[in-house]
C-alpha positions as YAML, in Angstrom:
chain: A
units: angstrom
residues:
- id: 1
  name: UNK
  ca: [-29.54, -17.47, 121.08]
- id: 2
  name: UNK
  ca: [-28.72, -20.92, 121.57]
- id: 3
  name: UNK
  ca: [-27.57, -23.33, 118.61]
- id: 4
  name: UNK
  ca: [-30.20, -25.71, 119.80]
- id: 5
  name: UNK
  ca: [-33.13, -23.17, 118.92]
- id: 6
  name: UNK
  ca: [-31.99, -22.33, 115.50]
- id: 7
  name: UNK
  ca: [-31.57, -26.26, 114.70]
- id: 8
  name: UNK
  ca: [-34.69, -27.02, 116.11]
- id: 9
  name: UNK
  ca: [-36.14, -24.01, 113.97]
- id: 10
  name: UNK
  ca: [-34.49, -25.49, 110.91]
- id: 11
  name: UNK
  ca: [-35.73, -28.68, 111.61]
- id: 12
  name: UNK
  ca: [-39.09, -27.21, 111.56]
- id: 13
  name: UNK
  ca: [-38.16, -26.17, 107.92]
- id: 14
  name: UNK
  ca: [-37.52, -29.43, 106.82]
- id: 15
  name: UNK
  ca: [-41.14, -30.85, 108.00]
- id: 16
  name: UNK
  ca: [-42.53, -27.52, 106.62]
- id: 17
  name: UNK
  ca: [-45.43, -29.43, 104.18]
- id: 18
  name: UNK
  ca: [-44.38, -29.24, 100.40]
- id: 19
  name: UNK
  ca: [-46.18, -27.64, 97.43]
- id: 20
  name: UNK
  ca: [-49.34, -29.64, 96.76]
- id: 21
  name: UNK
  ca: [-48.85, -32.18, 94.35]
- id: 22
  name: UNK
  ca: [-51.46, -31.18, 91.23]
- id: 23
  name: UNK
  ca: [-50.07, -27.83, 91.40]
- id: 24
  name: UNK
  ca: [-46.39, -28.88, 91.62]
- id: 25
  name: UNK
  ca: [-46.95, -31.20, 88.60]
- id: 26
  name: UNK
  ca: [-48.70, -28.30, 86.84]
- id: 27
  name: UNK
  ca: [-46.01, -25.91, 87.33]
- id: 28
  name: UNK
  ca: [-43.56, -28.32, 85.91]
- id: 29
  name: UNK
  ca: [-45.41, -28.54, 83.31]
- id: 30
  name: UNK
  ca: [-46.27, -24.87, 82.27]
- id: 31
  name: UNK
  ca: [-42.11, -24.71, 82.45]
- id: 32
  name: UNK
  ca: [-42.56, -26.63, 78.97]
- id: 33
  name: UNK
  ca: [-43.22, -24.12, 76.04]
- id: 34
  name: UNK
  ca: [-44.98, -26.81, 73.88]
- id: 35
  name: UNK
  ca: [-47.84, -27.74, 76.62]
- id: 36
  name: UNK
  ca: [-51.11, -27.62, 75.34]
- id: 37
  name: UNK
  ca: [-54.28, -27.00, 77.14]
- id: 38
  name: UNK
  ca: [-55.52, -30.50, 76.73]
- id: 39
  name: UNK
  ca: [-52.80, -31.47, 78.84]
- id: 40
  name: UNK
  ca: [-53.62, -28.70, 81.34]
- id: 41
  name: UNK
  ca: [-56.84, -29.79, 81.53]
- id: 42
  name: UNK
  ca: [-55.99, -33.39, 82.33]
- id: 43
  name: UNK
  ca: [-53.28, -32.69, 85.08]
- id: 44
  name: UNK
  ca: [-56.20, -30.45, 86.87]
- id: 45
  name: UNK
  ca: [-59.05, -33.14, 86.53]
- id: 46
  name: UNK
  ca: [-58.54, -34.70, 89.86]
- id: 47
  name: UNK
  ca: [-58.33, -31.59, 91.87]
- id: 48
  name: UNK
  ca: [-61.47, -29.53, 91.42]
- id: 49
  name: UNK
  ca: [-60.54, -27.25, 94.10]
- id: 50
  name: UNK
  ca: [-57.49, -25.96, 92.42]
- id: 51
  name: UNK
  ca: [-59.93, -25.53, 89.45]
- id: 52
  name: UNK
  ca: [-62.76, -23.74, 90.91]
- id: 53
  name: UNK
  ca: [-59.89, -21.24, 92.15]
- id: 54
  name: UNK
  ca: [-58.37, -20.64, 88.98]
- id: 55
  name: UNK
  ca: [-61.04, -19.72, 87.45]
- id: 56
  name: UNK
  ca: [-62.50, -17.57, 90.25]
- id: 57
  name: UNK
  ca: [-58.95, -15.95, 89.73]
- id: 58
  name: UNK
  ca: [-59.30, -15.67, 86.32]
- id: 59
  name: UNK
  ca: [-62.81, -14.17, 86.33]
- id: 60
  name: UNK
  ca: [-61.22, -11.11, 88.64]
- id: 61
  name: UNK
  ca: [-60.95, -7.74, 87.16]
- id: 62
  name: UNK
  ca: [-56.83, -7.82, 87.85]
- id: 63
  name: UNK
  ca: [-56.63, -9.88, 84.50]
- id: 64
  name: UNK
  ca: [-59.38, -7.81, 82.88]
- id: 65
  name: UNK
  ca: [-60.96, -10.23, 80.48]
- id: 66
  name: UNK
  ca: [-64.29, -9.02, 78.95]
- id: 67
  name: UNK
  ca: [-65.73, -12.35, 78.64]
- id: 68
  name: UNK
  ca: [-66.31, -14.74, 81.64]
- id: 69
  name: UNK
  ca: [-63.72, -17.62, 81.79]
- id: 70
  name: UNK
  ca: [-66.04, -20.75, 82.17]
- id: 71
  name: UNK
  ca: [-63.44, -23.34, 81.60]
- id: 72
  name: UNK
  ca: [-59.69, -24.32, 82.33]
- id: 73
  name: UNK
  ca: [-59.23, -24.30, 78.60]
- id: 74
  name: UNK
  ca: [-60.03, -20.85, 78.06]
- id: 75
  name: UNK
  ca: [-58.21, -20.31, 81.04]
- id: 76
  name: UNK
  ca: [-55.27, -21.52, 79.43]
- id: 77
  name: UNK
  ca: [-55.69, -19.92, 76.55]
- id: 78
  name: UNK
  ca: [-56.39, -16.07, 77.38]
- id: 79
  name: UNK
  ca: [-53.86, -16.14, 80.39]
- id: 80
  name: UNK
  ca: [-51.36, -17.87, 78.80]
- id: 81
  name: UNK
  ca: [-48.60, -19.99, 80.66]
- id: 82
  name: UNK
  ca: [-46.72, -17.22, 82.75]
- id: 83
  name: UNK
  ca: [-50.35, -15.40, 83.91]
- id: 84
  name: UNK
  ca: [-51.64, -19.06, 84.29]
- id: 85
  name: UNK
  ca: [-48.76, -20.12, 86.49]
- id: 86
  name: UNK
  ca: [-49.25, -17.13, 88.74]
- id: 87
  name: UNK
  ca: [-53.16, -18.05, 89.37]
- id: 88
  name: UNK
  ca: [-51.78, -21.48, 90.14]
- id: 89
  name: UNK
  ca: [-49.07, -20.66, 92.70]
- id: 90
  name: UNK
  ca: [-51.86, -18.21, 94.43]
- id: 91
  name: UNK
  ca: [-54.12, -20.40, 94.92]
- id: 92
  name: UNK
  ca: [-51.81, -22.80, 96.60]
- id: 93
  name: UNK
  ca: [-50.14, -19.98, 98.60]
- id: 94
  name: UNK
  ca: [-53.71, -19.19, 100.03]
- id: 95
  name: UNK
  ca: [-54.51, -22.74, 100.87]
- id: 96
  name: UNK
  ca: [-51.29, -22.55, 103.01]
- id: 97
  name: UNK
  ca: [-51.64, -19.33, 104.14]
- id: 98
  name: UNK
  ca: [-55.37, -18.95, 105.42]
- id: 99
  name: UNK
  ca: [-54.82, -19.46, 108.79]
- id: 100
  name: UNK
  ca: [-54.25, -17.07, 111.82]
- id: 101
  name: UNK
  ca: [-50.32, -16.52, 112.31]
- id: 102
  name: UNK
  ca: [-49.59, -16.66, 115.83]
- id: 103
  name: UNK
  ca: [-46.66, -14.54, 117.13]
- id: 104
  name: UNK
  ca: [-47.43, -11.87, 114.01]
- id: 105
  name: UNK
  ca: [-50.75, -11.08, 115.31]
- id: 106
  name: UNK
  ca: [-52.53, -12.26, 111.72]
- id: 107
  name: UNK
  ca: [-55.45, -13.30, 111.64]
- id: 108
  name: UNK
  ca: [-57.20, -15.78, 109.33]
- id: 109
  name: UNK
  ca: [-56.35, -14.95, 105.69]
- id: 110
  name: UNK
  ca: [-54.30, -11.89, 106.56]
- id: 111
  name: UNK
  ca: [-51.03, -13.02, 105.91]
- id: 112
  name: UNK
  ca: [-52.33, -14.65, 102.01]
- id: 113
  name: UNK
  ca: [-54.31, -11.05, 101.71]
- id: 114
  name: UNK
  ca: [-50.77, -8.91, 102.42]
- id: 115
  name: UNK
  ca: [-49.12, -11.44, 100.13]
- id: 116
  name: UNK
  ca: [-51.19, -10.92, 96.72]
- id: 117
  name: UNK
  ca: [-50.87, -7.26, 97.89]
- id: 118
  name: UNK
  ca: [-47.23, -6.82, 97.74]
- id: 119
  name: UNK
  ca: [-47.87, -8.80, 94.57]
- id: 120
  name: UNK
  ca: [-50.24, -6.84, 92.86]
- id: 121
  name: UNK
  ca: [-48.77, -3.82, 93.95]
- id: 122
  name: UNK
  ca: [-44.82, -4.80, 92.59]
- id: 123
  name: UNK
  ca: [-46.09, -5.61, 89.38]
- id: 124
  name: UNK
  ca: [-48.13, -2.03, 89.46]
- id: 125
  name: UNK
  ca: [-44.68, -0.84, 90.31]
- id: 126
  name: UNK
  ca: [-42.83, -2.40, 87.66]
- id: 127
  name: UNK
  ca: [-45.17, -0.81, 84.99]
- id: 128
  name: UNK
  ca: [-45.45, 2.48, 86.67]
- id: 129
  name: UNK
  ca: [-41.98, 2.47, 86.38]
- id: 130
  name: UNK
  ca: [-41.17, 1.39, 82.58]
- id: 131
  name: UNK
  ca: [-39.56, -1.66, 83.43]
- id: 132
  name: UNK
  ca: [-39.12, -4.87, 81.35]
- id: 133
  name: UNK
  ca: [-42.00, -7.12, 82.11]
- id: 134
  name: UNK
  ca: [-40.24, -9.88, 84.86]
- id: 135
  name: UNK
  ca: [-42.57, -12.84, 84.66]
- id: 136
  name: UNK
  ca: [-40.86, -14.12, 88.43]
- id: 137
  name: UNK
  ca: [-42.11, -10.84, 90.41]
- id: 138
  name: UNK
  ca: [-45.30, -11.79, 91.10]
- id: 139
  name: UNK
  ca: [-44.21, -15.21, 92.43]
- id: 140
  name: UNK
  ca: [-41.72, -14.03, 94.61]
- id: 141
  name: UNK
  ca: [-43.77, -11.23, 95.93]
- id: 142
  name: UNK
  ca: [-46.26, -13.94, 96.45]
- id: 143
  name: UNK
  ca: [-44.10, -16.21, 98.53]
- id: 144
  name: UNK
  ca: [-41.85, -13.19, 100.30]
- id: 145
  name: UNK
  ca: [-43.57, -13.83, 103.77]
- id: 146
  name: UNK
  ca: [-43.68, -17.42, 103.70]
- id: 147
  name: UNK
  ca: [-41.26, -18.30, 106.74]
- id: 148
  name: UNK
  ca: [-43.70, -16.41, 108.99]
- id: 149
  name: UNK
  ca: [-45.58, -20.04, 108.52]
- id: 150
  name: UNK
  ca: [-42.13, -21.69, 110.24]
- id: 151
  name: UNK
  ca: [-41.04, -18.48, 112.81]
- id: 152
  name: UNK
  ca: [-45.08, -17.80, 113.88]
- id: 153
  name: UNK
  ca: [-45.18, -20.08, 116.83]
- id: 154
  name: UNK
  ca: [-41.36, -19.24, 118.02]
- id: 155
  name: UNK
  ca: [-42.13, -15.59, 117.90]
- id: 156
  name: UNK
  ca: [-44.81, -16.45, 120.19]
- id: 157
  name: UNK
  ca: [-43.08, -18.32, 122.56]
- id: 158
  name: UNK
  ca: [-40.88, -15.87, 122.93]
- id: 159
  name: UNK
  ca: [-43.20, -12.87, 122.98]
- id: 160
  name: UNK
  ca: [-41.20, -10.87, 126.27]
- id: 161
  name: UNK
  ca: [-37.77, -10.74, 124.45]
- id: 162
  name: UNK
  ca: [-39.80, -9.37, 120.85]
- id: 163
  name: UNK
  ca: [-41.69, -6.96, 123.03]
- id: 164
  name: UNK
  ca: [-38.59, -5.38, 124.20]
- id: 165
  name: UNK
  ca: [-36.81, -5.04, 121.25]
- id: 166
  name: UNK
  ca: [-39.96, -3.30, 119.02]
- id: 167
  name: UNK
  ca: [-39.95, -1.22, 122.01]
- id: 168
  name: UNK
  ca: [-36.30, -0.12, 121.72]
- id: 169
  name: UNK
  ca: [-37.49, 0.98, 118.18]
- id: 170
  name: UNK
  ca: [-35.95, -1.78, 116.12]
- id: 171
  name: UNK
  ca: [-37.83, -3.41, 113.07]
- id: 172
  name: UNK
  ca: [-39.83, -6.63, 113.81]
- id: 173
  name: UNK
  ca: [-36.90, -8.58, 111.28]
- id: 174
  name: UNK
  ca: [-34.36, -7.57, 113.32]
- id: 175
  name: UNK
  ca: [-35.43, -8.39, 116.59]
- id: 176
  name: UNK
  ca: [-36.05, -12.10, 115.62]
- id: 177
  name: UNK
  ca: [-32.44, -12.26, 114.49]
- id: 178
  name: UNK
  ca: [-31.33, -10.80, 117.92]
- id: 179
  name: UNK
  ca: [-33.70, -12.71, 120.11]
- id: 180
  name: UNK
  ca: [-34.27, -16.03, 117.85]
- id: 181
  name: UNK
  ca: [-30.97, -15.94, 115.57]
- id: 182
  name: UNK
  ca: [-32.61, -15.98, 112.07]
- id: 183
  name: UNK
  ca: [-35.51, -14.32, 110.58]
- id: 184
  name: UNK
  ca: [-39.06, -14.70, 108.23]
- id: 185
  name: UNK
  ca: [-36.74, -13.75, 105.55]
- id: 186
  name: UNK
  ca: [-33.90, -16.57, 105.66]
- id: 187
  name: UNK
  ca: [-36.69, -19.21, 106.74]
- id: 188
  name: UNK
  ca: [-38.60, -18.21, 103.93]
- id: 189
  name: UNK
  ca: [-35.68, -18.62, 101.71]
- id: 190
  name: UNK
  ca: [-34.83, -21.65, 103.03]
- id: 191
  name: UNK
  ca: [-37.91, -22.84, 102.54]
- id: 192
  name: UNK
  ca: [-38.33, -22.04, 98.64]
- id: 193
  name: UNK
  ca: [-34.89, -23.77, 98.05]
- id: 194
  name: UNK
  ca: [-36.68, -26.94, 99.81]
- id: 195
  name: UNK
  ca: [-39.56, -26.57, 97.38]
- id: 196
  name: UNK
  ca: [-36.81, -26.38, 94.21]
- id: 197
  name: UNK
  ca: [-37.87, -22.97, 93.39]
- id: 198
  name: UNK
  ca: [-35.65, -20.79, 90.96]
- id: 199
  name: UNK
  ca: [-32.33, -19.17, 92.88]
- id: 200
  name: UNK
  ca: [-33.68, -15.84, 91.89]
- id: 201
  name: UNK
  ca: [-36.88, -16.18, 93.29]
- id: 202
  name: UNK
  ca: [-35.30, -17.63, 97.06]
- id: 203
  name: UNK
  ca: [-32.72, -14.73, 96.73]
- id: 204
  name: UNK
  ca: [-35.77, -12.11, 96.48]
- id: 205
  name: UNK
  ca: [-37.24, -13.68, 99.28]
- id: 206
  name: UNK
  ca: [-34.13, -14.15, 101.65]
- id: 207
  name: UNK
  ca: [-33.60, -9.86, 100.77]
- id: 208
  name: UNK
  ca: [-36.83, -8.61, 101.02]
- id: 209
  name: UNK
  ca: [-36.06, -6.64, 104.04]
- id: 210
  name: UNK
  ca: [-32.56, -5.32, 103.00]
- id: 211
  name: UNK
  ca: [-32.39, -5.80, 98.88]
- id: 212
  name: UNK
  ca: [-28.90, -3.91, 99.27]
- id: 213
  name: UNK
  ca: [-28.28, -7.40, 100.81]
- id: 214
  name: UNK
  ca: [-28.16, -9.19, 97.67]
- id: 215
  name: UNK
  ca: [-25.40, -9.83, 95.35]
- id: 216
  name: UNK
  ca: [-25.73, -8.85, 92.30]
- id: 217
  name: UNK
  ca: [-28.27, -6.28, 93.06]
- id: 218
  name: UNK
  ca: [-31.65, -7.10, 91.44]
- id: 219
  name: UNK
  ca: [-34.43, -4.87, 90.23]
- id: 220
  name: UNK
  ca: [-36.91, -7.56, 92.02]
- id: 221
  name: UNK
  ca: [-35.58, -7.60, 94.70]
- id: 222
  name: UNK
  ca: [-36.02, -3.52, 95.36]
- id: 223
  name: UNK
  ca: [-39.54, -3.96, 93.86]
- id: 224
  name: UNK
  ca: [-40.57, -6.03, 96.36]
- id: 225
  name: UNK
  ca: [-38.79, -4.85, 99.11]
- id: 226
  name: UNK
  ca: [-40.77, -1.50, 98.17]
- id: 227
  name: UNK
  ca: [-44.06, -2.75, 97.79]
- id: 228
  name: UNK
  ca: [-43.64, -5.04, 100.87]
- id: 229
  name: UNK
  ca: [-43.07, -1.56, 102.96]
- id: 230
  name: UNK
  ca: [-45.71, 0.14, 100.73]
- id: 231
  name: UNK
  ca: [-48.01, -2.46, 101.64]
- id: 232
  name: UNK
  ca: [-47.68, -2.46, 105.29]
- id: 233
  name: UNK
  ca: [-48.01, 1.83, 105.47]
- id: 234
  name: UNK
  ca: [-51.22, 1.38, 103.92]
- id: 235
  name: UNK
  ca: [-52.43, -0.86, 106.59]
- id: 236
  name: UNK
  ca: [-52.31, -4.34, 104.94]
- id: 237
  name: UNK
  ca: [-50.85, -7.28, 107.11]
- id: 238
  name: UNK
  ca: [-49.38, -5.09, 109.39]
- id: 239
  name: UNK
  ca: [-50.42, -7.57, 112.62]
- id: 240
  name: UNK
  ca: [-47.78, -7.17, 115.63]
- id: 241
  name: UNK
  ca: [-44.92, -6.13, 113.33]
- id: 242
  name: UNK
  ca: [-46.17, -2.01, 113.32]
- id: 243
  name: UNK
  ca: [-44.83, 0.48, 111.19]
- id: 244
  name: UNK
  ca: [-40.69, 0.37, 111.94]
- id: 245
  name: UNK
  ca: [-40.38, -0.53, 108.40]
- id: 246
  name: UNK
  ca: [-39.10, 2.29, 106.51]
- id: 247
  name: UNK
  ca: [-38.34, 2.29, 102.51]
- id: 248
  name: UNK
  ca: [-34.31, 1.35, 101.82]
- id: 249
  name: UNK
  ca: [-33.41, 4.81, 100.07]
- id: 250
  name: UNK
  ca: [-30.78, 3.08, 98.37]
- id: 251
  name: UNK
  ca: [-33.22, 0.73, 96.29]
- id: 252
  name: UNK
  ca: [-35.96, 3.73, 95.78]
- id: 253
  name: UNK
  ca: [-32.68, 5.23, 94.18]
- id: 254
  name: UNK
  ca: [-32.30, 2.42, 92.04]
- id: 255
  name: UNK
  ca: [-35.29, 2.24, 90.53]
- id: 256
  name: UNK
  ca: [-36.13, 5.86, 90.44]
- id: 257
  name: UNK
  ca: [-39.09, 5.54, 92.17]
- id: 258
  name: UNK
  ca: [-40.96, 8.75, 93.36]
- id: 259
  name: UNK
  ca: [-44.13, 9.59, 96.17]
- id: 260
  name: UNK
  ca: [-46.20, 9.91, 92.61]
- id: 261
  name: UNK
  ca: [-45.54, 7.02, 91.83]
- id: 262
  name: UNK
  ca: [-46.48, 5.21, 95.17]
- id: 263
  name: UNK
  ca: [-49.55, 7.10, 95.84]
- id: 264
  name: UNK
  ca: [-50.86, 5.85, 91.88]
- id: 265
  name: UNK
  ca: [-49.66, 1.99, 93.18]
- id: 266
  name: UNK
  ca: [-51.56, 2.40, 96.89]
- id: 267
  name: UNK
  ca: [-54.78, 3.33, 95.53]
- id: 268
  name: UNK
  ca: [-54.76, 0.28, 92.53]
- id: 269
  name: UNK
  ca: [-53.80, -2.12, 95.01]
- id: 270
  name: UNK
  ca: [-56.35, -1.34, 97.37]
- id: 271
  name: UNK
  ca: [-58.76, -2.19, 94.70]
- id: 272
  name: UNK
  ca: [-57.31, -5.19, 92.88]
- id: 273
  name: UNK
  ca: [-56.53, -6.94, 96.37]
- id: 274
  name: UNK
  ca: [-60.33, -6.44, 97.80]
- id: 275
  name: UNK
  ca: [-61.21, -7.79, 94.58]
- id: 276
  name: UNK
  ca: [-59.36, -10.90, 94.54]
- id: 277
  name: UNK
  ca: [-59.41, -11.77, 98.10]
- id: 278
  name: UNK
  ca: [-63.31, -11.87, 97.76]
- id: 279
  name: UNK
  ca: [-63.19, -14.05, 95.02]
- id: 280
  name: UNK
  ca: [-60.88, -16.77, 96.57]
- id: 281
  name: UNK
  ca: [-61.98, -16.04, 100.51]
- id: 282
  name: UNK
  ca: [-65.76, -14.47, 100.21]
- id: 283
  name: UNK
  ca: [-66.59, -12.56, 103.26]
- id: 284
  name: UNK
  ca: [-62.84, -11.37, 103.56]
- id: 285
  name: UNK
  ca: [-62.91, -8.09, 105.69]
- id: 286
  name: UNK
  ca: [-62.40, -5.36, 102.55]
- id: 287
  name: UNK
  ca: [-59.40, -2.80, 103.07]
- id: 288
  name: UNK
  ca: [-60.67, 0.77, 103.78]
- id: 289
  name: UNK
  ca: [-58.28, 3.13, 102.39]
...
């Protein structure tokens, strides 16, 4: 792989568009322990698109509210900021993300729909599992595939060299490092670090594929990495990339995770993603498990 392909892929990185500005100015702002919901309500009041989603979000059954949320307010107040943050950085992640993704063979909304999946079904891990609550999993897990945005168009340029190496029985991330030099992963990190997201959350993204990768080892890291596999055998955003993706034993070590536990996750996040990819892209083809 030439040097001039992995600048010009970089390059492509730095023109990648940024995070749109209501939600990055609300996300700064939910960083700030002594926001109110007034304020909340003012930073969204240009942007009624970001609204309508969050509450649409808020109304699914994943957050399990009784009552119907009927304004950002309440919004506010029953999610609270980390749950609120979350709904925030989705809906901006599927504004980006709901188009087809040439070279991955993803189809409109796909690649958003596999996203909240390995999403949902981390944070299903994490309780499964008895682990401390990390308010960063579901963002990361959101944003893991992100460089596939960046690497889409490449892949599909060079579609005879990926071909051959799937075919030699090699996983789809490491045949764009042979044939392009880098991979979804390190775009994807790359990426994040552009948008000023947390180290920890880039790091989970950049080892997604290989979380004995990362140093210091990190319990997100191997959640995601699992859920991301999990996600993909159950037939969600699988696209060109097939089934070579196999569970790191190392991190299902880690975290003690057994097939009990996976088979509970698989059949929750079946539900919870149908559920919220109808609310925020109605007339989404439903999952069939």
């Amino acid at each position: 792989m030439s040097s001039n392909r992995i600048d010009e892929i970089m390059a492509s990185v730095a023109t990648f568009p940024s995070m749109p500005g209501a939600a990055a100015q609300l996300l700064a702002m939910l960083d700030d322990p002594a926001i109110s919901a007034t304020e909340v309500e003012e930073a969204l009041r240009f942007d009624p698109g970001l609204t309508a989603n969050i509450l649409r979000l808020s109304n699914s059954a994943y957050f399990g509210f009784a009552a119907q949320v009927g304004s950002v307010r309440q919004a506010v107040v029953l999610l609270g900021a980390k749950r609120l943050m979350q709904v925030v950085t989705a809906t901006c992640v599927n504004a980006v993300m709901d188009r087809p993704v040439e070279g991955y063979g993803l189809s409109s909304g796909e690649l958003w729909q596999h996203s909240i999946a390995v999403s949902v079904a981390a944070e299903l891990l994490m309780g499964e599992l008895g682990l401390p609550d990390d308010p960063e999993i579901f963002t990361a897990a959101l944003l893991h595939d992100v460089g596939k945005l960046v690497l889409g168009q490449y892949i599909q340029d060079e579609a005879s060299g990926i071909q051959l190496g799937t075919a030699d029985g090699l996983s789809f991330q490491m045949v764009e490092r042979r044939v392009l030099g880098t991979d979804h992963a390190e775009v994807g990190a790359r990426i994040l670090k552009d948008w000023a997201f947390p180290d920890r959350i880039v790091n989970a993204v950049r080892w997604h594929h290989d979380p004995s990768g990362s140093d210091p080892a990190d319990a997100m890291v191997d959640l995601i990495h699992l859920a991301n596999v999990l996600c993909l055998m159950i037939g969600i955003g699988v696209g060109n990339e097939g089934l070579q993706y196999q569970p790191e034993p190392e991190a299902s070590d880690r975290l003690g995770l057994t097939t009990t536990y996976l088979e509970r996750v698989a059949s929750q996040t079946l539900q919870w993603v149908n559920e919220m990819s109808e609310r925020l892209n109605p007339g989404t083809s439903r999952i069939e498990s």
